[in-house]
N, C-alpha and C positions, 0 to 999 in steps of 0.2 A: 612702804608699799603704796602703788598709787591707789583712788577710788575702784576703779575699774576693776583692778585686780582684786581686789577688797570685796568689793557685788558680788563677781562670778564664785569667790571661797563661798562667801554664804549662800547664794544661790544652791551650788553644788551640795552643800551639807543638809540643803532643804528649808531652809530660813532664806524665801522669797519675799514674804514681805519687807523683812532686814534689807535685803539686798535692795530693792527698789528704794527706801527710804533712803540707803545710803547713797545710791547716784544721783537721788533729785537733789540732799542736802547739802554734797560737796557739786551739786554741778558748775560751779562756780569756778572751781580750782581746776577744771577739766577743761583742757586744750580746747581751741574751737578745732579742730581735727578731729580729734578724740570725743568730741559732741555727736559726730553722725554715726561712730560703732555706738555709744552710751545709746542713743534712741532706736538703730539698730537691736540690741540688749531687749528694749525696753517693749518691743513693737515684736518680738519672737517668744518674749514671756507673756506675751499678750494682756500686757497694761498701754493699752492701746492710747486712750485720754493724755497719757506721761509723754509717751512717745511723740503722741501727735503734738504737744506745747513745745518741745522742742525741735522737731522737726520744722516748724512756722516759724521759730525763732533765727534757726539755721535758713530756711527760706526769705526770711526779711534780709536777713547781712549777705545771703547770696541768690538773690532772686534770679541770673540766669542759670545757675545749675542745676539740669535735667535731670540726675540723676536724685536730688533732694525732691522737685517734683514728682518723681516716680513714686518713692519711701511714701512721701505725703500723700500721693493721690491714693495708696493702695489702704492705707489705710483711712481716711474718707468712706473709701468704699465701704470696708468694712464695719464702720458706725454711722454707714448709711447717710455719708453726706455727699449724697451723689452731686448738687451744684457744685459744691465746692471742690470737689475732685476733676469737674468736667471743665469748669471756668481755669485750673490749673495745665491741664493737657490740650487746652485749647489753644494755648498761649502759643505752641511749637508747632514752627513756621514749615511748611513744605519742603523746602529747603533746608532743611535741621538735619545733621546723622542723626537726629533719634526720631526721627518724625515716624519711622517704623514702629519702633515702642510705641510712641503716640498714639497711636492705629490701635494696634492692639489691646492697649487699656481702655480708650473709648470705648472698643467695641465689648470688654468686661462691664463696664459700668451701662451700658445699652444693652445688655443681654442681663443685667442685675434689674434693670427695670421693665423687664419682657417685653423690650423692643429688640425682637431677636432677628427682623428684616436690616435695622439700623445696623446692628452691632455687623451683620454677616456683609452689610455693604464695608465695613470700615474696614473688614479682613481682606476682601477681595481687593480693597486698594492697594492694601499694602502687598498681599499677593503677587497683583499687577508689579510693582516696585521688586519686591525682592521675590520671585518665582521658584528659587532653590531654596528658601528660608524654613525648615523641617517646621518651627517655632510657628510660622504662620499655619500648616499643614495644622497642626493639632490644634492648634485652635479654633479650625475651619471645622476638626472631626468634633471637635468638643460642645461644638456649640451644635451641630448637627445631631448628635448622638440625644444629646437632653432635650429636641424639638423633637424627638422619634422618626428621624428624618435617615434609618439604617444605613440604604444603599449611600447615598453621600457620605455619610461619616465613614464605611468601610472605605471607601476610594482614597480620602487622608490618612486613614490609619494605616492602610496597606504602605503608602509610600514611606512612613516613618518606623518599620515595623526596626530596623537598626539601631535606634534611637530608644527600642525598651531598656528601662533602667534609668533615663535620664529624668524622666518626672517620680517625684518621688511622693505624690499620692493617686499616680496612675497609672496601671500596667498597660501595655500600649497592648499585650497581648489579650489581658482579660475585657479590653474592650472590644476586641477584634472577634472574640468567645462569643459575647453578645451579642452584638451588630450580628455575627452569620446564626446565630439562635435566631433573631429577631427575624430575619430573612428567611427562615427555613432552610438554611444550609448546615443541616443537624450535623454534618460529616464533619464539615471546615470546623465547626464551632467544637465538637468534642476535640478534632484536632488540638486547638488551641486549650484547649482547658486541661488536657493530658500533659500540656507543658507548663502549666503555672502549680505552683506549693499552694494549696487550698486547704486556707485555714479558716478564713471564716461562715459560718455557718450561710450566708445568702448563696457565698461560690458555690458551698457544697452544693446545696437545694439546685442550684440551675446547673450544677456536672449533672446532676443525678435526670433531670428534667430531661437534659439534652442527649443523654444515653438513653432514657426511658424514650424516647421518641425513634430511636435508633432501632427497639426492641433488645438492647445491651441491659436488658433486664440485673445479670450481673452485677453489671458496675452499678447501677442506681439503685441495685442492695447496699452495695458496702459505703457508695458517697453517701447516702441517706443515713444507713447505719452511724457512719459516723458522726455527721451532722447530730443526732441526736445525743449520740457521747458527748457529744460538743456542748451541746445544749439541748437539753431533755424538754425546755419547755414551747419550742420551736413544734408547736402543734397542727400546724400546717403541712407540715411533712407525713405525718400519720398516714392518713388515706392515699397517700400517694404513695408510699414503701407498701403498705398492706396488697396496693392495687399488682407491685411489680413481684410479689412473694407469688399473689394471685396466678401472675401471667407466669409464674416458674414451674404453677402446679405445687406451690407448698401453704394450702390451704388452713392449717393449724397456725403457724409464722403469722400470714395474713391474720386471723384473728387475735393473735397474740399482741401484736405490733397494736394492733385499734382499740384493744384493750388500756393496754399503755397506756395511747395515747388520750384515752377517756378518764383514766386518774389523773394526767397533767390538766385536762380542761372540761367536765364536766357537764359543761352548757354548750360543748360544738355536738350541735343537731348533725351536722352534715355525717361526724364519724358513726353517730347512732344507727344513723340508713343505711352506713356503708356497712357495720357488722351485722344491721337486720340481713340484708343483701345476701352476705357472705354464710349467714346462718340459713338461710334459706336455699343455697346452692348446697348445702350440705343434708337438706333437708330434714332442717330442725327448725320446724314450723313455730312452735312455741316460745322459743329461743325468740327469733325475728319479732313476733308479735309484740313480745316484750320488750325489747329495744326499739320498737316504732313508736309503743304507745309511750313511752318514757320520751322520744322526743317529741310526740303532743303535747305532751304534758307539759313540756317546756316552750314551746312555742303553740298554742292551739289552733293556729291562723297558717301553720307550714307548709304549705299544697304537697310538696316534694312527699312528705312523712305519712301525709292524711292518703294519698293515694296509694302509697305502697302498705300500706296495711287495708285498704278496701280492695286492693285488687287480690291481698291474700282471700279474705275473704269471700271474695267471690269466687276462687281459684278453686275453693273449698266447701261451697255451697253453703256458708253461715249467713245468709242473710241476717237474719234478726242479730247477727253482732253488727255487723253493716250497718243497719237500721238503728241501732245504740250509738253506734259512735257519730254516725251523722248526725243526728237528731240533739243528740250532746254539743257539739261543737257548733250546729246554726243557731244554739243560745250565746252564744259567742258573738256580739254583735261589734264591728261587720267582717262577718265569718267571710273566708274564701269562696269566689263565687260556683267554681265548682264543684261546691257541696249542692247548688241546684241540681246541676246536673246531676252528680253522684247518687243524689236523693230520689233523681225519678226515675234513674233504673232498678235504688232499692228496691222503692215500691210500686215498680211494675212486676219486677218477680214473686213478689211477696203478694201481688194480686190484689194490692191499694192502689187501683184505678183513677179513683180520683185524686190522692193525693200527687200518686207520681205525674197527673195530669197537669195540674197546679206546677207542680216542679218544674218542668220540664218548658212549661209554658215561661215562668222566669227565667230560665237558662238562656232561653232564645234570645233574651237582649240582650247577651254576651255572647252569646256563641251563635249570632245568625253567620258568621260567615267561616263558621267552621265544617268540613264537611261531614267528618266524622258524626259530628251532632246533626246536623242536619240530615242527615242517612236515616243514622237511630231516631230520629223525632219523628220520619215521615211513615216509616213502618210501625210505630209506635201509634201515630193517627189510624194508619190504618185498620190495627187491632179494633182500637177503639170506634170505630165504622165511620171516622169522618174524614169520607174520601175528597171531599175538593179540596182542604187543607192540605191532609195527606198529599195530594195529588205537586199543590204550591209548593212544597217544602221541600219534594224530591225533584221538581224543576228547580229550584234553588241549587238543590247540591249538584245537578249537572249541570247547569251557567259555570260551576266552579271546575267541576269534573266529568265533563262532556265522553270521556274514554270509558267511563264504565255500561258497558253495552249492557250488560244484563236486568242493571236499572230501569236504563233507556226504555228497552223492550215492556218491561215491567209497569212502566206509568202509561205508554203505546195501551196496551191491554186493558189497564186501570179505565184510562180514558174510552176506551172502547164499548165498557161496560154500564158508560155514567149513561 
């Protein structure tokens, strides 16, 4: 039995190390023919180092054959020896039949080193050369598609759409999925995803994405669903199936689902909000409370969580919780800033004057060009009798928002009276 055949027994039986020692140790007695399957072998079980010693071996005794060039540069690339791979594909002349290949490896090895203008000139040459070459098409979409560059990569992929099946770590369709997601063409893009076997849990997550955009609330039940059979711990999906149970009107599900997903991941804040949220559409006030304050607890600096339990609050007339939780959390240093603001509305309804005065006056370094605050701050002056400030503060907010007449009129009158 020759070596070769010898490898691939034990290869097959799962003794891959065996097999590798056995072709470096007889590579001797192996044909120089039967050298470039042997490093072939050696370069697909990816002992790449093996491969490549022999490959440079085969390249010295046959230095013009391109196709030994090729084996060798691809693997270069692969262990990152991009001169050595570039100084090899350099070599083949314009005039070469493979000067095409040539093109196209360059522009692998220029698009490996994020020179992605280089690589997509070396396409377009060969482009130019061979204009029917599908091979050059995908390469153009492929290199377009990873720069985020949608509309171009869809224009190659559409022309190669006959040609799905022949890459065999690329569905030309699940690209084509993407690209019209990517685009906003939610139609074309479910289109395409309706025809692909979606098995792994990212496919599912963007079927489900790209119906949920649709309002095919259905389908991004069951693609999600499933995704999670898939893998339960794909926590990311949570609030987004709870949101599409939501939009079905099956409001328990929703909670159900977020629940889930808060035994798989414990520390995502965002699902806490989303069941405070949902508990509060249900009007289970305490319920929400509970889940906000748990994700304070975990983040104390989370504006998202700090806000939705102070606006319960306020919703509710509990100041003085209000005023606890604030006052809690700007010993937090450095607390979110607005907890200033938060602070000097507490204590303007709670009738601490001057505290909320103080507050409120911090806030303004972050928030002078907010109008909302600046509204609330100039009417706030005004309570407090200091109308030329007052007066500045509400010229402030209409420099920004000139359309609210009734203001307008309101500082007219102010000013009338100074």
């Amino acid at each position: 039995m020759d070596p070769i055949t010898e490898a691939l027994e034990l290869y097959d039986a799962g003794n891959v190390n065996e097999a590798v020692n056995h072709l470096m140790e007889n590579a001797n007695e192996i044909s120089e023919q039967d050298q470039f399957s042997v490093a072939e072998l050696l370069q697909q079980w990816g002992f790449l180092d093996e491969a490549r010693r022999l490959f440079e071996e085969l390249h010295r005794t046959y230095p013009d054959d391109h196709q030994i060039k090729f084996q060798l540069a691809d693997i270069y690339i692969d262990l990152e020896m991009d001169t050595e791979a570039l100084d090899l594909i350099e070599s083949i002349e314009p005039d070469d039949p493979d000067y095409i290949n040539a093109l196209m490896i360059l522009a692998d090895i220029y698009q490996s080193q994020g020179l992605n203008e280089v690589a997509e000139q070396k396409l377009l040459q060969a482009k130019e050369l061979q204009p029917d070459n599908y091979l050059i098409d995908f390469g153009i979409a492929e290199l377009a598609f990873h720069n985020g560059e949608f509309h171009k990569a869809l224009d190659h992929y559409e022309k190669i759409q006959s040609h799905e099946g022949e890459f065999p770590l690329v569905s030309i369709h699940e690209r084509l999925a993407e690209c019209y997601a990517s685009v906003g063409k939610w139609e074309n893009a479910l289109t395409f995803y309706q025809e692909l076997e979606l098995k792994e849990p990212d496919q599912l997550f963007k079927y489900g994405y790209t119906a949920f955009q649709l309002e095919r609330y259905d389908i991004s039940i069951k693609a999600w669903n499933d995704l999670i059979d898939l893998d339960p711990d794909y926590t990311s999906v949570y609030p987004y199936l709870a949101k599409a149970y939501e939009e079905e009107g099956v409001m328990d599900a929703a909670n159900d689902i977020l629940k889930k997903g808060l035994k798989k991941d414990e520390y995502n804040i965002d699902l806490y909000i989303t069941i405070a949220r949902n508990e509060l559409k249900q009007n289970n006030i305490e319920e929400a409370k509970s889940y906000l304050k748990e994700a304070i607890s975990l983040d104390p600096g989370h504006e998202k969580a700090i806000e939705e339990l102070i606006n319960i609050y306020e919703s509710r007339d509990e100041w003085n919780d209000a005023k606890k939780l604030v006052e809690e959390l700007m010993k937090f240093e450095p607390y979110p800033e607005i907890l200033d603001w938060r602070a000097g509305q507490v204590y303007n309804e709670l009738e601490k004057f001057d505290k909320a005065r103080k507050s409120f006056e911090k806030a303004y370094l972050t928030y002078h060009n907010d109008t909302d605050f600046l509204k609330e701050y100039g009417y706030f002056l005004i309570e407090e009798g200091q109308m030329e400030k007052a007066i500045s503060m509400l010229k402030e907010y209409l420099n920004q928002n000139p359309e609210d007449a009734d203001t307008k009129d309101f500082v007219h009158r102010l000013q009338g009276g100074l």
